[in-house]
C-alpha positions in Angstrom: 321.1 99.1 57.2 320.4 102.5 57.5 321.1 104.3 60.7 321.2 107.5 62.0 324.8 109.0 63.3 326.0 106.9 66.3 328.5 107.8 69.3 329.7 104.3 70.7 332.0 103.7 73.5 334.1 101.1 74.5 334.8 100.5 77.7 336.7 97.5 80.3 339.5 96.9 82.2 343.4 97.5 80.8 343.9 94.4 79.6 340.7 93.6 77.9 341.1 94.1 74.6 339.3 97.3 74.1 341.3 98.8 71.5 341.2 95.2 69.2 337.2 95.1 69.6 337.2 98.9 68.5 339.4 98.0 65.8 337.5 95.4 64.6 334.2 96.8 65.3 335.5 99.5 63.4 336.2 97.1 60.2 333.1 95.7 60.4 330.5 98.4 60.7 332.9 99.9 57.6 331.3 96.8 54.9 327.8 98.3 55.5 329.1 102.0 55.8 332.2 102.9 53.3 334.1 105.8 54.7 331.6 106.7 57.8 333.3 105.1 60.2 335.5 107.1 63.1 338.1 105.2 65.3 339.1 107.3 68.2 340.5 107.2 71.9 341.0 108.5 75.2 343.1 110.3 76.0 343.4 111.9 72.9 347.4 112.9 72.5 347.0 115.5 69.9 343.8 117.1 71.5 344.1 119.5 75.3 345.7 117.9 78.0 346.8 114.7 76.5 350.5 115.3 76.9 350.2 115.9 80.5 348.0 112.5 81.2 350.9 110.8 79.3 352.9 111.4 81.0 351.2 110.6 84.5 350.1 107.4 83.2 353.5 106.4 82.5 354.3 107.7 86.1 356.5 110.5 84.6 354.8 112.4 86.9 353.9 111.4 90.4 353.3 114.5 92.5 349.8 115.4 91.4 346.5 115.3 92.8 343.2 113.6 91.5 341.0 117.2 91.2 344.0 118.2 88.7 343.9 115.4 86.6 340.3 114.7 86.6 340.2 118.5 85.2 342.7 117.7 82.8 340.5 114.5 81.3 338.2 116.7 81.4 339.6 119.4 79.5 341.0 116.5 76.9 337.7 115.0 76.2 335.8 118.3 76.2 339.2 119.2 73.4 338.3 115.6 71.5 334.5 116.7 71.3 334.4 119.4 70.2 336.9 118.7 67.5 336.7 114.9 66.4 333.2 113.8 67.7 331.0 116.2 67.0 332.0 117.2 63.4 331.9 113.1 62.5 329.0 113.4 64.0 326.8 115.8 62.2 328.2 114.6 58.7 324.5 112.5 59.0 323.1 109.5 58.7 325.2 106.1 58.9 328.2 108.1 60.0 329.9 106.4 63.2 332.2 107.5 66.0 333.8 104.8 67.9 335.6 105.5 70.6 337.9 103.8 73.4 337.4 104.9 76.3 335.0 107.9 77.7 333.9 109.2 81.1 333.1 105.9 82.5 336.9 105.7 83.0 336.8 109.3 84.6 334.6 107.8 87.0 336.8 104.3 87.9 339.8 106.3 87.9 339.3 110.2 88.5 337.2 109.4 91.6 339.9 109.2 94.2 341.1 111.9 97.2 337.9 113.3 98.0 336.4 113.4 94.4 332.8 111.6 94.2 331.2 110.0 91.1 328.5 113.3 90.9 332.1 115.6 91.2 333.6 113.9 88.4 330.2 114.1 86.1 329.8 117.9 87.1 333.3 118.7 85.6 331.7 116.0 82.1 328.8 117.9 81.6 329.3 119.5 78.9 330.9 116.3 77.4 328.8 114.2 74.5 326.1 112.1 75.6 327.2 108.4 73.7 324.6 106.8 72.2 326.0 103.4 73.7 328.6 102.3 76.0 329.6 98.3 76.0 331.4 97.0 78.9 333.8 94.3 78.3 333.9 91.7 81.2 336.8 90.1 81.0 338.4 88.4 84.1 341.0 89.7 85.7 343.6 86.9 84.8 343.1 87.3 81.2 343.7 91.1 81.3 346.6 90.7 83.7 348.0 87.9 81.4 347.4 90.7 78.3 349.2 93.2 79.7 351.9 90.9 80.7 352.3 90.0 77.0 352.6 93.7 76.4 356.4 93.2 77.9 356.0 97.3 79.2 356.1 98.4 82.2 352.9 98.9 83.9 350.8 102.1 83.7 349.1 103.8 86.8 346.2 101.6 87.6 347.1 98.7 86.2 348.7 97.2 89.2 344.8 96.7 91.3 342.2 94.7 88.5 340.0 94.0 91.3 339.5 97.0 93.0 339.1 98.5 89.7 336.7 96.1 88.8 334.7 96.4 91.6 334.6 100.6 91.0 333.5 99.8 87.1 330.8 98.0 88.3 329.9 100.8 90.8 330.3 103.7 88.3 328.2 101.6 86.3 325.3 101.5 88.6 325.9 105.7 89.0 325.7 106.1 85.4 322.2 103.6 84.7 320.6 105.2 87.5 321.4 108.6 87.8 321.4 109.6 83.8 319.5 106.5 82.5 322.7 105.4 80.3 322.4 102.9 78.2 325.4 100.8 78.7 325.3 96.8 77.8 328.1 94.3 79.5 330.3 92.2 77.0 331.7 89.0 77.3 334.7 89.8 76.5 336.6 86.2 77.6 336.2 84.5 74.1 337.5 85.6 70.6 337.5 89.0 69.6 335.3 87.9 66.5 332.5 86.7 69.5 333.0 90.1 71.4 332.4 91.8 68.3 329.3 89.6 67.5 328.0 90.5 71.0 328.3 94.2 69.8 327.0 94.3 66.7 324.2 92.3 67.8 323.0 95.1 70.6 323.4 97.5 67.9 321.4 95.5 65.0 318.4 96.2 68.6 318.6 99.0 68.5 317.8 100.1 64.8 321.4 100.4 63.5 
């Protein structure tokens, strides 16, 4: 294979094994391409703003409003861009970036009190364009009984799969219609080693 520099994100529901299917994506890609292979997240701790979603995730903080962390995502991915993505990036051809979790989240999540999907894009603009986004569809009782394995106590926005479901699929529609992204659902239900098969397979179509 011989493929020109890729940005692919992972997407899905907490609880549906995003991180293991980076991982492993990760692992795999990494036999064809030594060394050219990035494994990164959202929120990014070390990068702008991570601290400060932290700690509302873990409900740390509760008096905030929407606008102010939707800004600070922002801010945090803009921050993870600029200094993870982009330099992995333009080290050329075969070099990956895979990364869990991007602005489709911002979308699910950030668009709340007032806040539309086209509000929370305007404040992404000048975030990267990935190359791919996968979706994994996983129901919600297998994420819920994920998380519940976890033994933690539940983040912010774990406690509604289905309504966050339903606004993944909606942000979704946004994205493929409004910017033409090019985002391909998962089955995400089986073994990672078959999520990961699904992936690598949409990639293998697309050249890589």
């Amino acid at each position: 294979m011989n493929s020109k520099p890729l940005f692919i994100v992972i997407e899905g529901l907490d609880g549906s094994g995003k991180s293991t299917a980076a991982k492993v994506l990760a692992e795999a890609l990494g036999k064809s391409f030594p060394k050219k292979i990035k494994h990164t997240y959202e929120p990014n701790d070390p990068c702008c703003a991570g601290g400060y979603i932290r700690e509302v995730l873990a409900k740390k903080i509760t008096a905030f409003h929407h606008r102010t962390l939707a800004l600070a995502y922002a801010a945090n991915r803009l921050d993870h861009c600029d200094r993870v993505v982009a330099p992995w990036l333009e080290k050329g051809r075969g070099h990956f970036v895979i990364c869990d979790r991007y602005y489709l989240s911002s979308l699910v999540y950030q668009s709340r009190d007032g806040l539309s999907f086209a509000d929370v894009m305007r404040l992404n603009e000048l975030a990267l364009r990935p190359d791919i986004i996968f979706f994994l569809n996983v129901g919600n009782e297998v994420c819920a009984q994920r998380i519940k394995k976890r033994n933690e106590p539940l983040e912010l926005f774990e406690e509604n799969l289905e309504g966050t479901r339903q606004m993944y699929f909606e942000a979704i529609r946004f994205l493929e219609k409004e910017r033409g992204e090019n985002i391909v659902e998962i089955d995400g239900n089986g073994t990672v080693e078959e999520t990961v098969a699904q992936m690598l397979e949409a990639l293998m179509k697309m050249g890589t």
